[in-house]
C-alpha positions in Angstrom: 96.5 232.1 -55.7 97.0 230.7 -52.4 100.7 230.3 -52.7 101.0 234.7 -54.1 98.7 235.4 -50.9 101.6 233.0 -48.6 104.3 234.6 -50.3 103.2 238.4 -50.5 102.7 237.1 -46.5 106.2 236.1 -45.8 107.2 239.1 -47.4 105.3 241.6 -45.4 107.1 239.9 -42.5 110.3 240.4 -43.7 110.3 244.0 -44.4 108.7 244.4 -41.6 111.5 242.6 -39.2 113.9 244.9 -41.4 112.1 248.0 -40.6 112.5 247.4 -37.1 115.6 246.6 -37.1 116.3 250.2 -37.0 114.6 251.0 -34.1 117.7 249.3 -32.1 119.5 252.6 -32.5 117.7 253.3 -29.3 119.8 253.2 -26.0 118.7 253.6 -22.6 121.9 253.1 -20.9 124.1 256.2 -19.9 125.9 258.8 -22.6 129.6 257.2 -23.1 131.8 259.9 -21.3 135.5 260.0 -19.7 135.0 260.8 -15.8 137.4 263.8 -15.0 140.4 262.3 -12.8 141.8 264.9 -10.2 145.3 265.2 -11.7 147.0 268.2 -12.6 146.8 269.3 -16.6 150.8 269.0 -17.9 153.8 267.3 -16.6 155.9 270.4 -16.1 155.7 274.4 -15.3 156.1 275.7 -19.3 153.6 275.3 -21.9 152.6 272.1 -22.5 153.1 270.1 -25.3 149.1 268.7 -26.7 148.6 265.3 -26.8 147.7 265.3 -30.5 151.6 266.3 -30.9 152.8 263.8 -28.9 153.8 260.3 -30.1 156.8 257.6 -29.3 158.7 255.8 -31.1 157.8 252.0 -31.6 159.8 249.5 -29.8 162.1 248.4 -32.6 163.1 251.8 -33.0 163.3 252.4 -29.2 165.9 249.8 -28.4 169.0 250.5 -30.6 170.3 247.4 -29.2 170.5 244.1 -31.5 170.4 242.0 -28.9 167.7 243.9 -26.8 165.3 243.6 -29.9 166.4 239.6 -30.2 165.9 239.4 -26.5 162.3 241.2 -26.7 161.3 238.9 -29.7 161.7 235.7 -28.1 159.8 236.7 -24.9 157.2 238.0 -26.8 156.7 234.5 -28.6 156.7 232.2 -25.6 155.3 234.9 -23.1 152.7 232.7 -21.0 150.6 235.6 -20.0 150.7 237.0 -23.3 149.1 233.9 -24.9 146.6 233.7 -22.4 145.5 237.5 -23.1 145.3 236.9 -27.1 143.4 233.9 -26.7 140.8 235.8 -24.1 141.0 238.9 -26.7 139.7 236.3 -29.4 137.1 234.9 -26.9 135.7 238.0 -26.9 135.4 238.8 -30.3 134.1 235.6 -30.5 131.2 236.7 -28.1 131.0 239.9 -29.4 130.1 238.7 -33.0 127.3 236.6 -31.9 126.0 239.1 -29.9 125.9 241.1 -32.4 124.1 238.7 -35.0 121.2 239.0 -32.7 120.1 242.7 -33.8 119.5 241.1 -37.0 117.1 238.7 -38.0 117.7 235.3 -38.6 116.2 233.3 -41.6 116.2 229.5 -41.2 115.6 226.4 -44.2 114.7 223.1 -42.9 113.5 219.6 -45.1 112.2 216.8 -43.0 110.1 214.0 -42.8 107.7 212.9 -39.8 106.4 210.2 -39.5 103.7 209.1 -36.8 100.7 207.0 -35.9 97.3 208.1 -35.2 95.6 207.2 -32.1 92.0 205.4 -32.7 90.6 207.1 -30.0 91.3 210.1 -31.8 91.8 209.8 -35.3 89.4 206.5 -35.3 92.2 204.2 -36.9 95.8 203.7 -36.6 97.3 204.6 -39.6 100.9 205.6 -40.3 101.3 208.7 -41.5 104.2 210.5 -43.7 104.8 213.9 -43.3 107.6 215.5 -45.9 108.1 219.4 -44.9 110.0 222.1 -46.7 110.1 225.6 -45.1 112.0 228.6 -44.5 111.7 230.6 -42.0 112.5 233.5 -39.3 113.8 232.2 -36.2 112.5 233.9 -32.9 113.8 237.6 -33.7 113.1 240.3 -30.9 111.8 243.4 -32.1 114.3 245.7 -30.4 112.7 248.4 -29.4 113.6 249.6 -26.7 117.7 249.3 -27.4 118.2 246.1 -25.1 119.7 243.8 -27.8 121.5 246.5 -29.4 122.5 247.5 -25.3 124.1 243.8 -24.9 126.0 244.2 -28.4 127.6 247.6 -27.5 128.6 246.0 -24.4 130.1 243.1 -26.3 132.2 245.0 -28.0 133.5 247.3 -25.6 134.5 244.1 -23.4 136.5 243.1 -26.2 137.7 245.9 -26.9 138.9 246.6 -23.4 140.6 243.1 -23.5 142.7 244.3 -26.8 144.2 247.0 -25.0 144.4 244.7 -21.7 146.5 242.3 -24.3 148.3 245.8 -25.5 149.1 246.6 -21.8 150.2 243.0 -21.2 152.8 243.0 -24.4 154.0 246.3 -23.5 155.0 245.0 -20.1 156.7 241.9 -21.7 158.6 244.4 -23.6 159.7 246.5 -20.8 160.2 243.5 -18.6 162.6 241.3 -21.1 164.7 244.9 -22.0 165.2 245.9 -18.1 166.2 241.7 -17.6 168.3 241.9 -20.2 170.5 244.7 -19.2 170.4 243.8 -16.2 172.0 240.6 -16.5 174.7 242.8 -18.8 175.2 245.3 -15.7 175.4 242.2 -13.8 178.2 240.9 -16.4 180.0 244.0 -16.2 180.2 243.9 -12.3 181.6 240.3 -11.9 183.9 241.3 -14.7 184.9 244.1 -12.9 185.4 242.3 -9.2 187.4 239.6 -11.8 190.1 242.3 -12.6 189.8 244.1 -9.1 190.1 240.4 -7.8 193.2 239.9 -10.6 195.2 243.1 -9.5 194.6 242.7 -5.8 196.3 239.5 -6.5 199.5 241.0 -7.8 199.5 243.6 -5.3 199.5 240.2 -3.0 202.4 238.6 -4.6 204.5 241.6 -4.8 204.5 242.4 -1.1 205.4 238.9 -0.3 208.2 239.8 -2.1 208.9 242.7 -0.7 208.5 241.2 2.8 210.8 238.4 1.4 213.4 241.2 0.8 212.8 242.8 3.6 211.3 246.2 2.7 207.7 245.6 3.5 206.2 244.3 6.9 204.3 241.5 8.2 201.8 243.9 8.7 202.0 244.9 5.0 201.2 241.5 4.0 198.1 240.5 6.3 196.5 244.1 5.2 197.3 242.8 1.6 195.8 238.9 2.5 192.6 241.0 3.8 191.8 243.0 0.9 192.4 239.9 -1.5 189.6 238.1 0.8 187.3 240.9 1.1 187.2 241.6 -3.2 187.2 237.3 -3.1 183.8 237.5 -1.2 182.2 240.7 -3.4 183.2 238.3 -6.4 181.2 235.7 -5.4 177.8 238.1 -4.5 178.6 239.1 -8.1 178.5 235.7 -9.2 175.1 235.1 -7.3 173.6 238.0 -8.9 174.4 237.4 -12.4 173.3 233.6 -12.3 170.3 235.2 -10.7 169.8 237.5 -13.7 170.6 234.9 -15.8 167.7 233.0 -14.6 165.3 235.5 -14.9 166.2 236.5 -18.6 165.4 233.0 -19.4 162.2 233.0 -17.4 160.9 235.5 -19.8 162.1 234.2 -22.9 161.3 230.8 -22.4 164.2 229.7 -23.7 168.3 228.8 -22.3 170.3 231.9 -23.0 172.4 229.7 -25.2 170.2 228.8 -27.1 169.3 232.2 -28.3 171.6 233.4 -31.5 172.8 236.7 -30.4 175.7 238.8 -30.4 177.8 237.7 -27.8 180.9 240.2 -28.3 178.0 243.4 -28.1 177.1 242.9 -24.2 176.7 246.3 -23.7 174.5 249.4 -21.8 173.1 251.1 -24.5 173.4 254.7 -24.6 169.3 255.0 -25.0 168.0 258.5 -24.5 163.7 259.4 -24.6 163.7 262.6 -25.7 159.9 264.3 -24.1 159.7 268.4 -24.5 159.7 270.1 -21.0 156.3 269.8 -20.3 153.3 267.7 -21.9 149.8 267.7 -21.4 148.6 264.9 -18.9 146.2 263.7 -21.4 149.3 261.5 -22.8 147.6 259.4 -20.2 144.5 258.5 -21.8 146.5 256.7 -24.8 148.4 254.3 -21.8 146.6 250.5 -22.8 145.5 250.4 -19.2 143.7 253.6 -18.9 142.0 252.6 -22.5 141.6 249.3 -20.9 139.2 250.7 -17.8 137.8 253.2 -20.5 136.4 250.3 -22.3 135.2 248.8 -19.1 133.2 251.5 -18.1 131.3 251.5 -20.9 130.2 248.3 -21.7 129.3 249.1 -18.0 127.1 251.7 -19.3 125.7 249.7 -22.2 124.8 246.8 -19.6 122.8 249.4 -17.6 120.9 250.3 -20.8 119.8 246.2 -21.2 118.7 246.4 -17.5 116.6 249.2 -18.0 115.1 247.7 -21.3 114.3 244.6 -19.5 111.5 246.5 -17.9 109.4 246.7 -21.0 107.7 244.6 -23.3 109.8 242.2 -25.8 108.2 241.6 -28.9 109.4 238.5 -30.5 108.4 237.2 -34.3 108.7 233.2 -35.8 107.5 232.6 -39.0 107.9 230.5 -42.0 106.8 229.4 -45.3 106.9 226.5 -47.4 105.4 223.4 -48.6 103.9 220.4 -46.4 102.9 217.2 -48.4 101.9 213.3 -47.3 103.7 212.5 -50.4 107.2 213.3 -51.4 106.8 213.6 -55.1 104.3 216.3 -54.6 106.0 218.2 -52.0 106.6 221.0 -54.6 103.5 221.4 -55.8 101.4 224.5 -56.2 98.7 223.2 -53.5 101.2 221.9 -51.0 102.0 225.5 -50.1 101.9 226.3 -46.1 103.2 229.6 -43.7 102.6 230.3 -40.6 103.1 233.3 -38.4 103.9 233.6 -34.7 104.2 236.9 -32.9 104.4 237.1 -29.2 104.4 239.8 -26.5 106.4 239.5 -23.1 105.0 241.5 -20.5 107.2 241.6 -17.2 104.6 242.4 -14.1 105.9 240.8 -11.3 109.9 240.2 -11.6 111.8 241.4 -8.9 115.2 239.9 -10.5 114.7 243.0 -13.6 115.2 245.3 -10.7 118.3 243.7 -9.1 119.5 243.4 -12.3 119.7 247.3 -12.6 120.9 247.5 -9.6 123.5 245.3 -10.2 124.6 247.3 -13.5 124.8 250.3 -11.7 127.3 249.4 -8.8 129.4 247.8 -11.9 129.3 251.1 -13.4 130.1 252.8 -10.0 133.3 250.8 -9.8 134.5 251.1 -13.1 134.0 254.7 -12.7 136.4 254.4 -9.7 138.9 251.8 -11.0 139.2 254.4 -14.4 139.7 257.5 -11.9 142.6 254.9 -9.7 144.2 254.1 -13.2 144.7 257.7 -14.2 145.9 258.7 -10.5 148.2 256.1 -10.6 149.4 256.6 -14.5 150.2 260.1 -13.6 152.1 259.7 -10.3 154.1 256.8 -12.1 154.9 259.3 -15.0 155.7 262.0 -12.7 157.9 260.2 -10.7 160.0 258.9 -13.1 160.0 262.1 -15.5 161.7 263.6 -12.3 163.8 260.9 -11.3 165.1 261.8 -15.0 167.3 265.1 -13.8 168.2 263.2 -10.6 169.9 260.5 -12.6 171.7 263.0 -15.1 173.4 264.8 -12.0 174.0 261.1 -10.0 175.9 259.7 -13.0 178.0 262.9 -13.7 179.3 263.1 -10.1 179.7 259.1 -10.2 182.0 259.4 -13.5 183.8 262.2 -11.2 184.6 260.1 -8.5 185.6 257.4 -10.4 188.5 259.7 -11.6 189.0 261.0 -8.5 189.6 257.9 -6.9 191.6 256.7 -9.8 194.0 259.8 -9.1 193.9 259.1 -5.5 195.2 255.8 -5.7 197.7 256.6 -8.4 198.8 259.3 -5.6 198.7 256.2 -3.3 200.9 253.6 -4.9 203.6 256.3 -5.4 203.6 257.5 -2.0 203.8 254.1 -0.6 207.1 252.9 -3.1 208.5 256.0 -2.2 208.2 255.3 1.4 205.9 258.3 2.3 202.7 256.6 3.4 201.3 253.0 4.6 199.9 249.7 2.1 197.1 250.7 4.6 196.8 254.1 2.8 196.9 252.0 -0.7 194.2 249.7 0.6 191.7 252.3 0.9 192.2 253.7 -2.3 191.9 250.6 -4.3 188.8 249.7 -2.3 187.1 253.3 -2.7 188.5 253.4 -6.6 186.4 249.7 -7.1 183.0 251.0 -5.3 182.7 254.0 -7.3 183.3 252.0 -10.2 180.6 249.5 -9.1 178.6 252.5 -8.2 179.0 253.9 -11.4 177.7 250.4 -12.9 174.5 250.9 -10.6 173.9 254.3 -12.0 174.1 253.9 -15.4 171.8 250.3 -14.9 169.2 252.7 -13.1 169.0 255.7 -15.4 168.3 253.0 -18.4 165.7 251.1 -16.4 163.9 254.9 -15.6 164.3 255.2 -19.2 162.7 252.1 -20.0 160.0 252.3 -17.4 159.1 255.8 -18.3 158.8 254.7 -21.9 155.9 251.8 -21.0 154.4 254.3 -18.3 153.4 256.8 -21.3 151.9 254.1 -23.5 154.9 253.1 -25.8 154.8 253.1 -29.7 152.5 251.6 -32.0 154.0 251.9 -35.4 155.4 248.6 -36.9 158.6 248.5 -38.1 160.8 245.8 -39.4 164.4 245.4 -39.1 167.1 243.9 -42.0 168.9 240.5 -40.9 171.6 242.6 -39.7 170.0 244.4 -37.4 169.4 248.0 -39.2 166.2 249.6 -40.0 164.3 249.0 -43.1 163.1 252.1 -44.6 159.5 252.8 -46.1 158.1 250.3 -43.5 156.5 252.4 -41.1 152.8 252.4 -40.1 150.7 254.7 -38.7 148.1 252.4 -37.7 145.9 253.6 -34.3 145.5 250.8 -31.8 141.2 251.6 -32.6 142.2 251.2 -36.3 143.6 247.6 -35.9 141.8 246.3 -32.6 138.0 246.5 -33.6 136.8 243.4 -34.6 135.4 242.7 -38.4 131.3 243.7 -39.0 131.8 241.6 -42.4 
């Protein structure tokens, strides 16, 4: 009878820790809400496009270039500050699971064996006495009602969940980073190939007016005009030289890896031709998908959560131990209907005096105050990134359309040039100039089209990127029927199981 009435008591204890458990639901901490950022609504003057309707490709699919994708791969796999943000994303999860474990209650089993000797004094001999105990038991689980263990869980998981979009944000920039280092070491390729054959046909130019001076038909004045643009495209050559080993070096920086190492096409060097096609105007709520606004989003409210833990503090904490099991002197009857034993432990925390609960509320609360300012500085600064580069877009189109018509022009000129010279109507000096304007509008032209695909590239990680996965064949095409939809929320919250 004893051991129904211990049982039917462990029991009662359970269910009741179990009923309680839903009294956690409570939260004292502020209502989870975006803080409105003074920013205009759209990103141009027609109507805007919802940000619902808007999505972007993912980055496989947004670099059409082989190489650019092999380039992006290998960064992403030795990325230093990537690594560090996946291992503080599984930290936190980490945390955030064991956090969470506490809303629950914890049942403990234990077997041991004590053994001890009385004290005469006490006992009035000194025998040695076994103790063999059996028990399970709940471990020390706080009634939460006032929401604060539930509080610190919420803000468990919104700190990891701001660190998955931190680690989002972080890969993003890798991606962006590695693609605008790659082409520009492929500009910087193109520029030292092209001061090679400016360098190639000044030479010529060179040798054939020391022949003409040899002949007699050109002058001494010819020739040192001629020596002086063949030094002048001898020095560009060699800043050309600096810049690509300097772009060299920072492409293998970020992949972690010597460029020769790396098994790409080598005959495919190449600006690609990569548009981001946006409608004329789109609502400025794009903005809240970027990894970094999500990031501060997060921030804020386990901000909020931590104030409603703070304000819990201030009431009482009930916490319940318990267990039941068997206690014997002997081992062989350990098990044994009369060897039963439970025990029940309630206990009340009532803060009076504690000045530290107070500062601790205080302390949640400036948090929350600067995580309210640091989300509005992140959406001020997303949409004047965005803004600027959506208009830089136009800017560029018109740049590299008068670039491509100078370099035809100056083509012509010099053309116009050569013949008036042979024919005896004009200067070398008048040559000179052409061929140095024809090879700085060609260089221009290289800077252009570098820039336009680096606004390109920039404006694509300023509005968040993609995040469908897609895989690509060994030969660099797109596999079809691979596409996800999956939501960053959908694939960055932690397991419950």
């Amino acid at each position: 009878m004893s051991n129904n009435r211990g049982t039917k008591t462990l029991t009662s204890l359970t269910a009741l820790a179990a009923s309680l458990v839903l009294s956690g639901c409570i939260s004292m901490g502020p209502a989870n809400e975006r803080p409105e950022a003074a920013i205009e609504k759209s990103f141009g003057e027609q109507t805007e496009v919802s940000h619902a309707e808007f999505t972007l490709e993912a980055w496989q699919q947004f670099f059409p270039d082989a190489n650019a994708r092999i380039m992006i791969e290998e960064a992403l796999k030795s990325n230093t500050d990537l690594r560090i943000a996946i291992a503080r994303m599984a930290e936190l999860e980490g945390r955030y699971q064991i956090q969470r474990e506490n809303r629950f209650p914890a049942i403990g089993g234990e077997v041991n064996q004590v053994r001890s000797q009385n004290s005469i004094n006490v006992q009035g001999n000194d025998n040695i006495v076994d103790v063999y105990n059996a028990k399970v038991g709940l471990v020390s689980y706080e009634l939460d009602l006032f929401g604060r263990v539930n509080s610190l869980s919420d803000a468990a998981l919104a700190q990891y969940l701001s660190s998955a979009e931190a680690t989002r944000s972080v890969k993003l920039s890798v991606i962006a980073q590695t693609a605008n280092a790659y082409y520009s070491w492929v500009s910087a390729k193109r520029s030292l190939n092209l001061a090679e054959q400016t360098l190639t046909s000044r030479k010529d130019s060179l040798d054939l007016i020391q022949k003409r001076l040899d002949t007699g038909i050109a002058s001494e004045l010819d020739l040192a005009q001629a020596e002086a643009s063949f030094a002048t495209v001898s020095a560009q050559k060699a800043r050309f030289e600096r810049a690509h080993a300097a772009a060299k070096s920072a492409l293998e920086l970020l992949i972690g890896k010597p460029l020769s190492t790396v098994p790409f096409n080598k005959e495919q060097l190449r600006i690609a031709e990569m548009a981001l096609e946006l409608p004329e105007s789109i609502s400025s709520e794009v903005l809240l998908s970027r990894p970094d606004v999500l990031s501060a989003e997060q921030s804020l409210y386990a901000a909020n959560a931590n104030i409603g833990a703070a304000r819990a503090a201030f009431f009482p904490s009930i916490t319940l131990t318990g267990d039941y099991g068997y206690s014997s002197t002997e081992f062989d009857s350990l098990f044994e209907s009369n060897s039963n034993s439970w025990s029940f432990m309630p206990s009340i925390r009532i803060p009076i005096f504690n000045n530290g609960l107070q500062a601790n509320l205080d302390i949640a609360k400036a948090q929350q105050q600067r995580l309210i300012a640091e989300y509005e500085k992140a959406v001020q600064q997303a949409f004047s990134e965005v803004y600027q580069l959506m208009s830089n877009r136009t800017t560029y189109d018109s740049e590299l359309e008068a670039n491509r018509s100078l370099v035809k022009a100056q083509a012509k000129r010099l053309q116009l040039a050569e013949a008036k010279y042979k024919a005896g109507l004009a200067s070398y000096l008048e040559v000179l100039n052409a061929q140095q304007d024809k090879f700085s509008s060609e260089q221009a032209l290289l800077e252009t089209e570098r820039a336009q695909l680096a606004n390109v590239i920039s404006l694509y990680k300023a509005l968040g990127g993609g995040d469908k996965v897609v895989n690509y064949t060994a030969e660099g095409k797109l596999e079809t029927g691979v596409e996800t939809g999956e939501s960053p929320e959908e694939t960055s919250k932690p397991n419950d199981d």
